[in-house]
N, C-alpha and C positions, 0 to 999 in steps of 0.2 A: 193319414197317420197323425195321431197326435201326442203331445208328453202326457203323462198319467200323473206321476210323482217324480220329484226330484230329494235324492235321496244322499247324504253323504257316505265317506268311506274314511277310512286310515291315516289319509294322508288327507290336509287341507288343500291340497293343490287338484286334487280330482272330485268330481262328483258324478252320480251316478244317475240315470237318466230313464226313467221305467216309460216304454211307449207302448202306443195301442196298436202297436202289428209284433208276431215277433219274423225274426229272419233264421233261415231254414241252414242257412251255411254256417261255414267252420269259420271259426272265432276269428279276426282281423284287427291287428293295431295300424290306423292309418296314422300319418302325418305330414309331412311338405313333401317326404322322399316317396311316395307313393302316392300321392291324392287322386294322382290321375285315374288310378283303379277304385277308387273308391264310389260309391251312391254318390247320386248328386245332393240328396240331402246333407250328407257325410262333410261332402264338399262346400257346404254351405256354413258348416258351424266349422270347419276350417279355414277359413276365409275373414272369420271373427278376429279382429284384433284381440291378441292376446292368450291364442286356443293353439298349444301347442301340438297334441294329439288325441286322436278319437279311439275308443277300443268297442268294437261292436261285436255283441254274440246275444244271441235268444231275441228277447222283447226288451232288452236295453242297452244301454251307452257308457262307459265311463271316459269324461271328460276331463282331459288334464289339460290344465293352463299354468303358463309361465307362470313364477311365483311372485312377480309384482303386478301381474293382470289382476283387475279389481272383481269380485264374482258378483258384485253391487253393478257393475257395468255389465259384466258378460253375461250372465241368467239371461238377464229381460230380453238381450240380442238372442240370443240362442232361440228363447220362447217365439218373437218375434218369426223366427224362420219358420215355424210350426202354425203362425197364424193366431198366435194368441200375441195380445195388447202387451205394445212395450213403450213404454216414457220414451219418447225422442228426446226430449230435452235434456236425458240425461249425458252428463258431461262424463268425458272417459276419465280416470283416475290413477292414480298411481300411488299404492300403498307399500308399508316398510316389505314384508311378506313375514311367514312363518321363521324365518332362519333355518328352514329342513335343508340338510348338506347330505348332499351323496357322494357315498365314501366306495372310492377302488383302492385294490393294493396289485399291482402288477406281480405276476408269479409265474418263477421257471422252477421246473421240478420241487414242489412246495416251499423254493428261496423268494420270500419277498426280493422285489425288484425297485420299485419308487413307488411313492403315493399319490392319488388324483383325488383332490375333494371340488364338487361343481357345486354351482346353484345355478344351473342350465342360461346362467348372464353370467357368470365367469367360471376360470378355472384354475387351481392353484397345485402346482406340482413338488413336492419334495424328495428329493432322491436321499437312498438309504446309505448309514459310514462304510467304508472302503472293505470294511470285513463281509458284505452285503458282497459286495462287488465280486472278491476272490473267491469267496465260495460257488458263486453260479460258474466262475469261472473254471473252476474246481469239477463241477458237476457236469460239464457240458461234454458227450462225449464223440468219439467219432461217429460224423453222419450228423449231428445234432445241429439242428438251424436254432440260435434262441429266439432271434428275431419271430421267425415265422411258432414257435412255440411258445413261445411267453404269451401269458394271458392276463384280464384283468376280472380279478372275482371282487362282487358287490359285497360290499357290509353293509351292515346296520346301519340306517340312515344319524347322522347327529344335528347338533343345533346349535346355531351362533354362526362368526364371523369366520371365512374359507381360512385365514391364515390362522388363526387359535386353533381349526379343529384338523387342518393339515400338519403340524407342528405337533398336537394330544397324539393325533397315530402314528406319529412318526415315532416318537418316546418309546409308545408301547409296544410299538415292533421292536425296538430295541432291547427293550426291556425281555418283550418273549423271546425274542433268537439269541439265546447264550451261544458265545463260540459251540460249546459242546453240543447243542440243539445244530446248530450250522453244519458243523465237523457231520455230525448224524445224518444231516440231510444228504452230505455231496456224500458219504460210503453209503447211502443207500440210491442215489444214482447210477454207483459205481457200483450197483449188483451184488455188494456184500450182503450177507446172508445176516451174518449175528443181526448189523444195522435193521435189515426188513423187520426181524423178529422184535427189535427193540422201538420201530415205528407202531409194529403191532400194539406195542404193550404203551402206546404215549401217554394216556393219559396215569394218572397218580393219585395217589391219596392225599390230600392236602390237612392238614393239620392246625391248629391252631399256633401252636408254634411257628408252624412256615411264617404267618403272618402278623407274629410280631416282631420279622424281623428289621432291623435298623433302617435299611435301602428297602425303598420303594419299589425299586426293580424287582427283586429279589421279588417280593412279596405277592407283585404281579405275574411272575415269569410264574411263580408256583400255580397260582391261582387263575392263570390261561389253560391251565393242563389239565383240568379238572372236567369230568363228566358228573354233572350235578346229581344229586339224587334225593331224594328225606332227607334220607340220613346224614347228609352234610351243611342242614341247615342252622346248628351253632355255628359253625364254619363259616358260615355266609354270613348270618347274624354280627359277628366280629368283621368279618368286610367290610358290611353295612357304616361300620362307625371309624372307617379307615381315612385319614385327614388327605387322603388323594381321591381327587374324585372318578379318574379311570377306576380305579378299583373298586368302588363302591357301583361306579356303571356297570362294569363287567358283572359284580354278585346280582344284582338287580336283575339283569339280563338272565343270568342264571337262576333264580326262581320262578321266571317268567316260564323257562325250559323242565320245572320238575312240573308244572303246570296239576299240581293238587291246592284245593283248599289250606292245605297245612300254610302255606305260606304266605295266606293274607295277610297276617300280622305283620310279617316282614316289608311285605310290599307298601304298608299302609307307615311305617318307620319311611320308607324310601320316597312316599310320596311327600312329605316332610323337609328332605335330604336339601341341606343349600344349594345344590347346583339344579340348575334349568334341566340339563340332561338327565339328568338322573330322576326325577321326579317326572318327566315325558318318560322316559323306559317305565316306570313302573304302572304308569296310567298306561303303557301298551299291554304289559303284562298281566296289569285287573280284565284289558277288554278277551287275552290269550284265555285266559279262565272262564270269565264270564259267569261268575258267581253273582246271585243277587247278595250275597255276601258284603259285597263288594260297596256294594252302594254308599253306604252312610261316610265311609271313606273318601268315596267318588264326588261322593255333594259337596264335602269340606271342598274339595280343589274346586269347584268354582268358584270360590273368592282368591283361588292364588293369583299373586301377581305378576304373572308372565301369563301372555295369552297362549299361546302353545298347548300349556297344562288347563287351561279353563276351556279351550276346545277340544283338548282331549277328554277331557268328564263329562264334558255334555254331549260328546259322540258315544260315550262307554254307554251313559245313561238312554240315549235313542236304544242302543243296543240292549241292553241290560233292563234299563230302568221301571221301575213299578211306581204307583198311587204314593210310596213314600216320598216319592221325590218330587211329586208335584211343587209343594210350596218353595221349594229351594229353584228351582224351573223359573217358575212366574217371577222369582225376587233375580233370577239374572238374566230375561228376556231381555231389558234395556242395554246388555251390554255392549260398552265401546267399539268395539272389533267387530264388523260387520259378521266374519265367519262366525264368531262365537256364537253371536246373538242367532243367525240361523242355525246352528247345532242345536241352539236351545229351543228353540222356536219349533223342529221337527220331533223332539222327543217330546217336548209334550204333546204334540199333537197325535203324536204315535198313542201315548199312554192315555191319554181325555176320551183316545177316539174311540178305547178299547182294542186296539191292536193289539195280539201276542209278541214279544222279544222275538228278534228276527236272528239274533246274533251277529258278529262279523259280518260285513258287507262281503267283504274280499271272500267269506267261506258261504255265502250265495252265490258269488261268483263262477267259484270252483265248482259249487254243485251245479249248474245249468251249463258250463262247459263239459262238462262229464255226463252229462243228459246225452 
């Protein structure tokens, strides 16, 4: 068995591993806490300094490594294992990483509970104000273990430093659980009827007024309730130029979710947007689309200056990208950031070689798991 192509994904911390056999079983995430069941080959790129878990289904791999493992060190090992030529002399490295944060929110009967954000090398926890507290406490009811009930649902990944982006969610929970949202929750623990019917009805019309108002809170709390659609893209538009950057994430995120062409425009303002994050969500939400639309938009963000945003264009563009993007490809082949430089490096080769757009890695995924 050998590697075929090595292929990126979504996320700079994984890549994708196309081999010459495929395997006949049901899909398997290996890593320290199982390896022992895993292939011995499995077991061998687990073994790699720096390879935190293996995911194997069909004829490939997706590889996740810690996000300070260098992928300039780890490839040539991994190849190595396969029997293809690797530089010995390469020295192991240690770079800054992506700044991708993974965001929990602890939850009992839909009460936020405390905040976890990792960078799987550290963890930073924030517990919610005391109103947080009384209401689960409110909710809990005979027979009710919280402990053994409380859970933690994943969010959308962010970027930057664990205390900034533990601290942003912490805000915005705040911001979205008004007492009266609270109060709502625990009567609808408590079996009340009108409450069900009025959880039925959460979400709201959001107006432009909502969001001129004074407090930020306010503006956000409105603007969390919203079920995006067309039609609420003035609405979002005025988000877009909102002097907080949560809320300009959260609209962002939200065209990403009405997922037509109508909202390139918008997304191509966001890809613009001063903050890092906010300009990464909207390079997720060009690749959600996956308009060749999209592209000339996508070309400008290879010269932004966070690397984050310049490996997400040149992974949109593997995905996406046509003959018009060759020239803008070859002027940022050179780039600093090892990942960039290989995002850039396999879309054109994808596009030179003649290849069709594959779309989404992760929606190959899906579809040979569903095979």
């Amino acid at each position: 068995m050998h590697i075929r192509s090595i292929e990126p994904t979504p996320s700079p911390n994984t890549m994708k591993l196309n081999l010459s056999e495929a395997h006949d079983g049901a899909s398997t995430t290996y890593s320290e806490k199982n390896k022992d069941q895993a292939p011995s080959f499995i077991q061998a790129i687990l073994a790699v300094e720096g390879i935190k878990a293996v995911y194997h289904v069909g004829d490939f791999l997706a590889v996740d490594r810690f996000p300070k493992a260098d992928w300039k060190v780890v490839l040539p090992e991994i190849r190595a294992l396969f029997g293809e030529a690797s530089d010995q002399n390469q020295e192991a490295s240690v770079q800054e990483g992506f700044g991708e944060v993974r965001v929990q929110v602890q939850m009992f009967k839909g009460i936020p509970m405390q905040v976890k954000v990792t960078d799987d090398e550290r963890e930073v926890r924030r517990a919610l104000p005391d109103r947080f507290v009384q209401a689960i406490g409110h909710a809990e009811q005979e027979g009710d273990n919280v402990v053994l009930e409380r859970k933690w649902d994943d969010q959308a990944p962010r970027y930057g430093e664990l205390e900034h982006v533990a601290d942003e969610v912490t805000a915005e929970l705040e911001a979205a659980y008004s007492e009266t949202r609270l109060d709502s929750l625990v009567k609808l623990a408590q079996g009340e009827k009108e409450a069900a019917e009025a959880f039925a009805a959460r979400f709201k019309e959001v107006t432009r007024e909502m969001l001129q108002d004074p407090d930020w809170r306010n503006r956000y709390a409105s603007l969390e309730q919203m079920d995006p659609k067309e039609k609420d893209l003035p609405v979002l538009e005025l988000a877009l130029q909102d002097d907080k950057a949560s809320i300009r994430r959260l609209a962002t995120m939200y065209l990403g979710m009405i997922e037509t062409e109508s909202v390139l425009p918008l997304l191509e303002k966001a890809l613009n947007d001063p903050s890092v994050t906010v300009r990464r969500t909207a390079g997720d939400c060009m690749s959600d689309i996956g308009s060749e639309k999209g592209i000339p938009a996508m070309i400008a963000s290879l010269q932004d200056s966070s690397k984050i945003v310049r490996w997400r264009a040149a992974m949109f563009l593997y995905e996406v990208g046509t003959d018009e993007a060759i020239p803008a490809l070859q002027a940022a082949e050179d780039d600093p950031e090892f990942e960039v430089a290989l995002q850039v490096k396999m879309a054109l080769e994808r596009i030179q070689g003649g290849e069709e757009a594959k779309g989404s890695v992760w929606k190959q995924m899906t579809e040979a798991r569903n095979k």
